[in-house]
Each structure stands twice: as C-alpha cells, then as structure tokens.
KELUM-260183 format. One record per residue: x, y, z of N, C-alpha, C, CB in turn; residue number from 1. Coordinates in nm, 4 decimals. Each point is the difference from the previous one (the first is absolute). Glycine has a CB too. Example, Ala and Ser with C-alpha at 12.3 -4.5 7.8 and 13.67 -1.06 7.14 Angstrom:
{{1.3190 -0.5690 0.7800} {-0.0890 0.1190 0.0000} {0.0900 0.1200 0.0000} {-0.1892 -0.1173 0.1246} 1},
{{0.1542 0.2223 -0.1966} {0.0820 0.1190 0.0060} {-0.0770 0.1090 0.0730} {0.1184 -0.0628 -0.2145} 2},
***
This chain:
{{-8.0085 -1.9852 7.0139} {-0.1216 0.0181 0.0754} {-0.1193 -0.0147 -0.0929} {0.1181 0.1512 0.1630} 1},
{{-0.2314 -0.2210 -0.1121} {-0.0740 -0.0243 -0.1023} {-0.1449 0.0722 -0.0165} {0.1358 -0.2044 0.0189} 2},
{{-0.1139 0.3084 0.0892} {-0.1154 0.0906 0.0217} {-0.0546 0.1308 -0.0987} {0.0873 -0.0767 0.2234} 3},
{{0.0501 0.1046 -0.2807} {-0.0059 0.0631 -0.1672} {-0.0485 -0.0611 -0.0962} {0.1663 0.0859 0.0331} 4},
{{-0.1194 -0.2163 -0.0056} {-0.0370 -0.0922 -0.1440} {-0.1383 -0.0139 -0.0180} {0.1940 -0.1432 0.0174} 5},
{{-0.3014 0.0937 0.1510} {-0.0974 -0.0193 0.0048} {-0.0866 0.1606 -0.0720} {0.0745 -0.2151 0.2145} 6},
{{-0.0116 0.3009 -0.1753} {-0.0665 0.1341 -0.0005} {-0.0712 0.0300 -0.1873} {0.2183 0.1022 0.2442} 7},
{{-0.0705 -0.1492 -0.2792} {0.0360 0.0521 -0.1515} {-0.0755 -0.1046 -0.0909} {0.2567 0.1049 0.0529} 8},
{{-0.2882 -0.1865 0.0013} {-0.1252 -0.1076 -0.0435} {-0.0946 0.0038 0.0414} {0.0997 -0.1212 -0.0264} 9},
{{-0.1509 0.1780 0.1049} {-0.1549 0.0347 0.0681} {-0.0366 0.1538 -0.1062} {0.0510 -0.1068 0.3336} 10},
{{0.0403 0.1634 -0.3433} {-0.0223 0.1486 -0.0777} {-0.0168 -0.0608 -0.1479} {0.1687 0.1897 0.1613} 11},
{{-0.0815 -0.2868 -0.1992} {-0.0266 -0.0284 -0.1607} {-0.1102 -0.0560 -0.0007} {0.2070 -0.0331 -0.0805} 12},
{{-0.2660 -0.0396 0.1679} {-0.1300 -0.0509 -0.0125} {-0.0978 0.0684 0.0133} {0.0759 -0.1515 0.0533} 13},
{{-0.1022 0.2847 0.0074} {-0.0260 0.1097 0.0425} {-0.0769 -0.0405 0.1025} {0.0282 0.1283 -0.1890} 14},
{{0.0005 -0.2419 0.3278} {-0.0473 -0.0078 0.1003} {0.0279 0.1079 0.0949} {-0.0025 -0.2131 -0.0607} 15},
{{-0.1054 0.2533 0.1684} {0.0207 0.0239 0.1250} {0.0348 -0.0767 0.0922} {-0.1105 0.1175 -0.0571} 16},
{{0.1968 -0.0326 0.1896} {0.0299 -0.1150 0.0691} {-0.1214 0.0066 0.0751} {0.2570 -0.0136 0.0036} 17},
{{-0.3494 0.0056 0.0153} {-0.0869 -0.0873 0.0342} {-0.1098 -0.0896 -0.1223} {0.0397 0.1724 0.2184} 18},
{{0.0193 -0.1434 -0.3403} {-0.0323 -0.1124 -0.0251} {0.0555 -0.1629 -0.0463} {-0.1104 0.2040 -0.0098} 19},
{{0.2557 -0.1487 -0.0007} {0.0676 -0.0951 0.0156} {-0.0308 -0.0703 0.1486} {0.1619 0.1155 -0.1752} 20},
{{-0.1586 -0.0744 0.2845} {0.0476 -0.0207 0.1293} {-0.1570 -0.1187 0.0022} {0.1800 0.2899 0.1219} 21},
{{-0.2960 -0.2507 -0.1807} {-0.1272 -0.0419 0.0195} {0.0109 -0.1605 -0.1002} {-0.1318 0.2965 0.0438} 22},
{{0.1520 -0.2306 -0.1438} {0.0293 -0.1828 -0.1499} {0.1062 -0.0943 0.0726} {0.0127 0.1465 -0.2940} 23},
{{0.0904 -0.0807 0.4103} {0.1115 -0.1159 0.0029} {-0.0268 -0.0479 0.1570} {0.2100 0.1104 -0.1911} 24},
{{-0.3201 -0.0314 0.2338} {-0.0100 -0.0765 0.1531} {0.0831 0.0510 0.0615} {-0.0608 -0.1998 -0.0419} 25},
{{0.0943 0.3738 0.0452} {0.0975 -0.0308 0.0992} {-0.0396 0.1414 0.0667} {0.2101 -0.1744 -0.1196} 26},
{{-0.1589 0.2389 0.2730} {-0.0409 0.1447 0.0520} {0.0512 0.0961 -0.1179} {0.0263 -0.0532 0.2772} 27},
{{-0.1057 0.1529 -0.2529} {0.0528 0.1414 -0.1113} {0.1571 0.0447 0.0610} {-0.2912 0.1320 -0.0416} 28},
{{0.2252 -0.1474 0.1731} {0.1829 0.0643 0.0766} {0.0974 -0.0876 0.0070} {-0.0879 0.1355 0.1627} 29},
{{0.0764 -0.2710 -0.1890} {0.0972 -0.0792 0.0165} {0.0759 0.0299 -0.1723} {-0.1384 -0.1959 0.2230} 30},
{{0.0267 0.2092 -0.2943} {0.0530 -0.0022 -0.1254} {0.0953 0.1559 -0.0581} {-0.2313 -0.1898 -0.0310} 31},
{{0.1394 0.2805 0.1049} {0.0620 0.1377 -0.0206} {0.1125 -0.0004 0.0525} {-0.1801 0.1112 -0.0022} 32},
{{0.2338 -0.1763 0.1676} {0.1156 -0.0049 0.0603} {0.1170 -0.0811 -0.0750} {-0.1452 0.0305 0.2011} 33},
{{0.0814 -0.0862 -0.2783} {0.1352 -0.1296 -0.0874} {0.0234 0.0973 -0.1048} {-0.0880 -0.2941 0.0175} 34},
{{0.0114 0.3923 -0.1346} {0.0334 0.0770 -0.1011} {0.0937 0.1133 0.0427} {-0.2113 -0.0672 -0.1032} 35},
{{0.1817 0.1074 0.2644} {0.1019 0.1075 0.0255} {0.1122 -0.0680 0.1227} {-0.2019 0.2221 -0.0640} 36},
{{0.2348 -0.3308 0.0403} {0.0872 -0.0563 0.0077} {0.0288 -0.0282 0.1757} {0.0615 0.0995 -0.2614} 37},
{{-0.1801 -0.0686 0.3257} {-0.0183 0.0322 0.1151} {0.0365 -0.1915 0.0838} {-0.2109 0.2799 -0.0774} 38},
{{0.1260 -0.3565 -0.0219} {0.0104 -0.1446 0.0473} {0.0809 -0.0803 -0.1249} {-0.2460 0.0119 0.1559} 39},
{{0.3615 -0.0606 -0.1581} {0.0991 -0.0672 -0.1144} {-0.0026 -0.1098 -0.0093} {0.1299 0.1238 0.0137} 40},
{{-0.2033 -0.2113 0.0517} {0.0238 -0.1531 0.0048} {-0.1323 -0.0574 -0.0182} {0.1996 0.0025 0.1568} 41},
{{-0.2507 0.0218 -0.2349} {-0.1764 -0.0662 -0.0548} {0.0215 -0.1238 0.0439} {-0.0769 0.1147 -0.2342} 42},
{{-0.0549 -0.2058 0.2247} {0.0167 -0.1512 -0.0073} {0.0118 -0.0138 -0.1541} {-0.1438 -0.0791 0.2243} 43},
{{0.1659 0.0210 -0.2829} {-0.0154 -0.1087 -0.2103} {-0.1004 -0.0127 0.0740} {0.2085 -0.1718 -0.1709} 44},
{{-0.2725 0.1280 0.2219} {-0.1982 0.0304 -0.0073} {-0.0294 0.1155 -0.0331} {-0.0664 -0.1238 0.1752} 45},
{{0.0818 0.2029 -0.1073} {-0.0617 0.1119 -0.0170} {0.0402 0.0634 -0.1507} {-0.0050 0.0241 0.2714} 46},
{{0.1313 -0.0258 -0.3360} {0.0647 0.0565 -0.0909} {-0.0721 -0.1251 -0.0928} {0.2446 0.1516 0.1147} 47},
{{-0.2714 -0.2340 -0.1157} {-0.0787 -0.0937 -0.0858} {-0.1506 0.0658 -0.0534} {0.1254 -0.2056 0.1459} 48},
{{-0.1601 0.2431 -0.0669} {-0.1671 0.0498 -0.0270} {0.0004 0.1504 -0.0208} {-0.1131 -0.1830 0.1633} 49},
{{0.1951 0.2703 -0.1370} {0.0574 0.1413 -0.0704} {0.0138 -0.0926 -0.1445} {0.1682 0.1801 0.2249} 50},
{{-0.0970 -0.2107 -0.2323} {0.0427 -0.0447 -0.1239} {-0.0726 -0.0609 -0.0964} {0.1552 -0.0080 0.1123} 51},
{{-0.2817 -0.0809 -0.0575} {-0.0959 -0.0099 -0.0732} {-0.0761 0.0565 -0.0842} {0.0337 -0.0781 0.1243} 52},
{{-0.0669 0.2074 -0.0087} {-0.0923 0.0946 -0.0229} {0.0579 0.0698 -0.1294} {-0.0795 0.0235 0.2559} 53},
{{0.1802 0.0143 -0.2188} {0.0964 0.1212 -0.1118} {0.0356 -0.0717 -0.0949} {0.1137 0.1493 0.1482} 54},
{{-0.1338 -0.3116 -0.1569} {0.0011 -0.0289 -0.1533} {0.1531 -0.0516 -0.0592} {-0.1990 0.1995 -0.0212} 55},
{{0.2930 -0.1805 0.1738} {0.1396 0.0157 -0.0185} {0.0448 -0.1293 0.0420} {0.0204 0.2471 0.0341} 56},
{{0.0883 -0.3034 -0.0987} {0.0595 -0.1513 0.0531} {0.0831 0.0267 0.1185} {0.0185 -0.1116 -0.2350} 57},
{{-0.0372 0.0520 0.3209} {0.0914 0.0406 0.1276} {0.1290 -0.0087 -0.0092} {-0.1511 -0.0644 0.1218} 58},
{{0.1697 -0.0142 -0.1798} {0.2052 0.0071 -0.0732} {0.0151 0.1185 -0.0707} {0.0456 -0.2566 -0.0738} 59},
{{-0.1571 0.3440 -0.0123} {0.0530 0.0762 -0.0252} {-0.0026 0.1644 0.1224} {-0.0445 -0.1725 -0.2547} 60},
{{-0.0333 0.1225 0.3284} {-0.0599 0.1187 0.0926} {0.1439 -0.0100 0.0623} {-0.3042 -0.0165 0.0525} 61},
{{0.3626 -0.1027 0.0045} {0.1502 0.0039 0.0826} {0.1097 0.0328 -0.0575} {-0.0666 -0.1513 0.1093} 62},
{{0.0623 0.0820 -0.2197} {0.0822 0.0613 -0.1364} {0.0368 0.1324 0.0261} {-0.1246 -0.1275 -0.1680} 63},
{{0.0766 0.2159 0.1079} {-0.0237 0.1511 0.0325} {0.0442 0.0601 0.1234} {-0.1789 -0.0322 -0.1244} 64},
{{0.1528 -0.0422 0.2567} {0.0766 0.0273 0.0652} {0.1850 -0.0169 0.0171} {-0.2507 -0.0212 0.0477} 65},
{{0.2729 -0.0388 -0.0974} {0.1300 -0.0252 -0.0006} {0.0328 0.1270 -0.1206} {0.0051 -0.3012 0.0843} 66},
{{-0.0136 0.3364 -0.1584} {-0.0102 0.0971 -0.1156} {-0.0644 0.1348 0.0221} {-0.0099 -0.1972 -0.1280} 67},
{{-0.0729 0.2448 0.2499} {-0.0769 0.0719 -0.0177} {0.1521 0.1509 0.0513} {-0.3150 -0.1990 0.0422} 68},
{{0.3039 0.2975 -0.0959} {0.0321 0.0976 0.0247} {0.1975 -0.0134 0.0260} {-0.3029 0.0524 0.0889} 69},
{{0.3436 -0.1643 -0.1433} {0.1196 -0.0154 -0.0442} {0.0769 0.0184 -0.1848} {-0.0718 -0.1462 0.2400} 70},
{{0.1586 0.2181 -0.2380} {0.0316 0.0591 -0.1324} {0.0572 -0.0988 -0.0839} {0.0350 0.2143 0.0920} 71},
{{-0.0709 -0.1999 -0.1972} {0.0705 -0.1145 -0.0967} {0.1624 0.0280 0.0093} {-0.2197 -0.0127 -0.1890} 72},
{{0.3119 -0.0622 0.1131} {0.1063 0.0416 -0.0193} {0.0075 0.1095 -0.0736} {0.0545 -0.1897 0.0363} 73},
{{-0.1200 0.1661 -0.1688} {-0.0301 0.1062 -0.0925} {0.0133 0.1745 0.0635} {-0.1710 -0.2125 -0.1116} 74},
{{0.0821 0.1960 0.2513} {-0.0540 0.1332 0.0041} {0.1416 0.0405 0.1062} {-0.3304 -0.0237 -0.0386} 75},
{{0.3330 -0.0815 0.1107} {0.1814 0.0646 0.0900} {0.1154 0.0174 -0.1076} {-0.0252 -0.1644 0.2421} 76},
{{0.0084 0.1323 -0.3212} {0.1142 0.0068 -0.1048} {-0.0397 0.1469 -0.0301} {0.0375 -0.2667 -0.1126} 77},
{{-0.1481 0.2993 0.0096} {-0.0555 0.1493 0.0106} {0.0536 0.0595 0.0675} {-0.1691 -0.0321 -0.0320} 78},
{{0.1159 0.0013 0.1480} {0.0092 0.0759 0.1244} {0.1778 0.0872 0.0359} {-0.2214 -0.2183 0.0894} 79},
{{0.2924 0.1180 -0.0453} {0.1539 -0.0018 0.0094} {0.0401 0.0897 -0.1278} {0.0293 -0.2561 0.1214} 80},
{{-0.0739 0.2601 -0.2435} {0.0881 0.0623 -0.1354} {-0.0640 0.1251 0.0292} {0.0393 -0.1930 -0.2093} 81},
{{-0.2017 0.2111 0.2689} {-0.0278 0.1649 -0.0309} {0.0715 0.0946 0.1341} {-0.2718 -0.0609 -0.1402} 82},
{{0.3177 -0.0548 0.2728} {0.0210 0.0744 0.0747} {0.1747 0.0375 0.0072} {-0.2440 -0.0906 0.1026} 83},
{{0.2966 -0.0025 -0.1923} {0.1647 0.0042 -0.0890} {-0.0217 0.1303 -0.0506} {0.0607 -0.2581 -0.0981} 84},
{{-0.1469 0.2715 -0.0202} {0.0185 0.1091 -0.0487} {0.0052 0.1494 0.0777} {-0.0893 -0.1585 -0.1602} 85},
{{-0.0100 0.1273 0.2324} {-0.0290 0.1287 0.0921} {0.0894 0.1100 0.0420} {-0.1267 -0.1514 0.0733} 86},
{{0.2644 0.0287 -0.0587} {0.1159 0.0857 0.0546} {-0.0386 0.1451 0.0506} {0.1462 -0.1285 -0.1643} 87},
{{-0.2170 0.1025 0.3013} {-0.0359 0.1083 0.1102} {0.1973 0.0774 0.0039} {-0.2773 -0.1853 0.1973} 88},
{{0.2577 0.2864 -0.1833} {0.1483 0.0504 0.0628} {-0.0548 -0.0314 0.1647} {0.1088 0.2394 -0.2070} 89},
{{0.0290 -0.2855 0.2323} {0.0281 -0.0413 0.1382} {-0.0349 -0.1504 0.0261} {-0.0450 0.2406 0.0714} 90},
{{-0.0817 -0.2344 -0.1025} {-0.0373 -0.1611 0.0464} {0.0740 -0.1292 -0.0424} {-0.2099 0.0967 -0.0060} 91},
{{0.2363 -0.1571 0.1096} {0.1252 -0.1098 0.0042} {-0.0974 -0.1550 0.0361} {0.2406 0.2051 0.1222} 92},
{{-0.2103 -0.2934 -0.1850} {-0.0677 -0.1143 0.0806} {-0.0206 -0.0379 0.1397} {0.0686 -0.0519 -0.1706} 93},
{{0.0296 0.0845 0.2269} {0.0182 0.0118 0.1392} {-0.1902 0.0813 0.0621} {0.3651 0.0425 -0.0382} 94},
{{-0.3482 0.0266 -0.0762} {-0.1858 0.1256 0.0159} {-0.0670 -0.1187 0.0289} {-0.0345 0.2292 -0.2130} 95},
{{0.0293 -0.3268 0.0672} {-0.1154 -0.0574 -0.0229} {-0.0217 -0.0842 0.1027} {0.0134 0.0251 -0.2205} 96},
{{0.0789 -0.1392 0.2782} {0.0482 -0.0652 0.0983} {-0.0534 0.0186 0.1154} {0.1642 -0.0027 -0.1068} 97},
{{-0.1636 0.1277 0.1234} {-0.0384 0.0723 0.1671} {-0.1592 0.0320 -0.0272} {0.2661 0.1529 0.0771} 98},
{{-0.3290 -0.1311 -0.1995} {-0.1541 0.0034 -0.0267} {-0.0586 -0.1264 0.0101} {0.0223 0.1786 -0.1454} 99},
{{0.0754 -0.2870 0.0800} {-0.0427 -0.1172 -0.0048} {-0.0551 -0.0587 0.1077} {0.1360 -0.0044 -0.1456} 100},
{{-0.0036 0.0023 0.2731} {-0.0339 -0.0055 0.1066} {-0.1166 0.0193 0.0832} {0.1750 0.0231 -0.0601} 101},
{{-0.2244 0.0895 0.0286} {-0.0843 0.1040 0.0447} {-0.1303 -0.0904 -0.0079} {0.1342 0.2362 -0.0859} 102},
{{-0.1174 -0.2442 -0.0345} {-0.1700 -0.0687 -0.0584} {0.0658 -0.1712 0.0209} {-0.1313 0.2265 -0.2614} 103},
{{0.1915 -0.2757 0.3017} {-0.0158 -0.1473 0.0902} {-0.0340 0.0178 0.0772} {0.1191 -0.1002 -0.0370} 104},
{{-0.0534 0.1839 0.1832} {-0.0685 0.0649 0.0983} {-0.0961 0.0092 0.0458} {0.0971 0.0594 -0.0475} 105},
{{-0.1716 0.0556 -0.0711} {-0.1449 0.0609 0.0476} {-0.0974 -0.1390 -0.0351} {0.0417 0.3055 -0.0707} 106},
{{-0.0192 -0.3742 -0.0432} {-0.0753 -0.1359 -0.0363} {-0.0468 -0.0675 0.0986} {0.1217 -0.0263 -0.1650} 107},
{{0.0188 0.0175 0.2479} {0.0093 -0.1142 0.0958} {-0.0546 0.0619 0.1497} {0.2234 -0.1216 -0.1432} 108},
{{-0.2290 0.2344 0.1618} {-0.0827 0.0513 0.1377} {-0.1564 0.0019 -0.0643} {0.2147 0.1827 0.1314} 109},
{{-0.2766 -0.1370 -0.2529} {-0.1450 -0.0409 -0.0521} {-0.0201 -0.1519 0.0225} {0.0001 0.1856 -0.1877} 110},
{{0.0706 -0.2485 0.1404} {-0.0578 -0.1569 0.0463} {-0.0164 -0.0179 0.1152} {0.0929 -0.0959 -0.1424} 111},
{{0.0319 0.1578 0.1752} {-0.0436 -0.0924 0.2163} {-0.1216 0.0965 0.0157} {0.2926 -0.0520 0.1885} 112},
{{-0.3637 0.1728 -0.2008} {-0.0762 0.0572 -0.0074} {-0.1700 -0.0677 0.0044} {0.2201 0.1277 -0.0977} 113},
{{-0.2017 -0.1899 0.0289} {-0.0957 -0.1059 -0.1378} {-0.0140 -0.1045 0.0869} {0.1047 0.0412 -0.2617} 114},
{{0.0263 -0.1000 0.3415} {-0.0403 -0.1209 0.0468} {-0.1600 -0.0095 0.1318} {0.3140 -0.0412 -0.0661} 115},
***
C-alpha cells in the first residue's frame, strides 16, 4: 500500500498534508484518504507529482511498497530462534498455528472492511 510510503516522505520532508496536497495539484482529502489507505489505487499521475514534490523517484516510492512493512529473512530467522528458545511450558505449535490463523483472519475481515 502506498499510502505509508507517501506519508513517511511528506514527514521527511516535513510537509503538511496540505501542503503537499497544494505543490502536487491534488484535493487535501483525496490525498489524506490515499495515506490512510482509505483510496488504494492512485492514478501514476497522480503518484507522479506526489513524487515530484517529495523529491522521490517513483520507482523508488513503489519500490517500498513491495518492501514496506515486510520482514527480512534475517529478522524471521531472529524471530523463529527467540521464539525456539522460549520454550513456553505447554505451548505446542499446533498454539502458534491456531494464532497464526487468527491474525490471517482478522487481516482479512480489516481489508474487506477498507474496501
């Protein structure tokens, strides 16, 4: 989603969204609704002239999306050895499995949510 990405580059630049929304030609609410993910499908126009403004190459603004808030291997590897160690008494994978679940689930009723 690229409404973080836009966000996290309007803040490094230390724009407001209205003043981004004002330099790229575009509504404040159309622009506020795309950062909170409210509208997902921009035009490349519109993400062209965000992108201007913020100084950012649009390959890398999409970039980021594909990357944004996904874990390296590195950090699931981490991840998996600190929760190995943990050795909870009782807790069986079968636990984790059924949490896992849980949070596909709840993910997936927030999106249709969103739509």
């Amino acid at each position: 989603m690229i409404g973080p990405n836009i966000y996290k580059y309007r803040v490094e630049k230390g724009y407001t969204l209205s003043e981004l929304a004002e330099k790229a030609g575009v509504s404040k609410s159309y622009l506020s609704n795309i950062e909170r993910n409210l509208k997902q499908n921009p035009s490349i126009q519109l993400l062209e002239k965000v992108a201007n403004v913020l100084e950012v190459d649009l390959k890398e603004l999409l970039l980021s999306v594909q990357t944004a808030d996904k874990p390296s291997e590195d950090e699931w590897t981490n991840f998996l050895n600190e929760l190995n160690s943990s050795k909870l008494e009782g807790v069986e994978i079968k636990d984790y499995l059924s949490i896992l679940a849980y949070i596909k689930w709840k993910k997936k009723q927030d999106d249709q949510k969103n739509l």
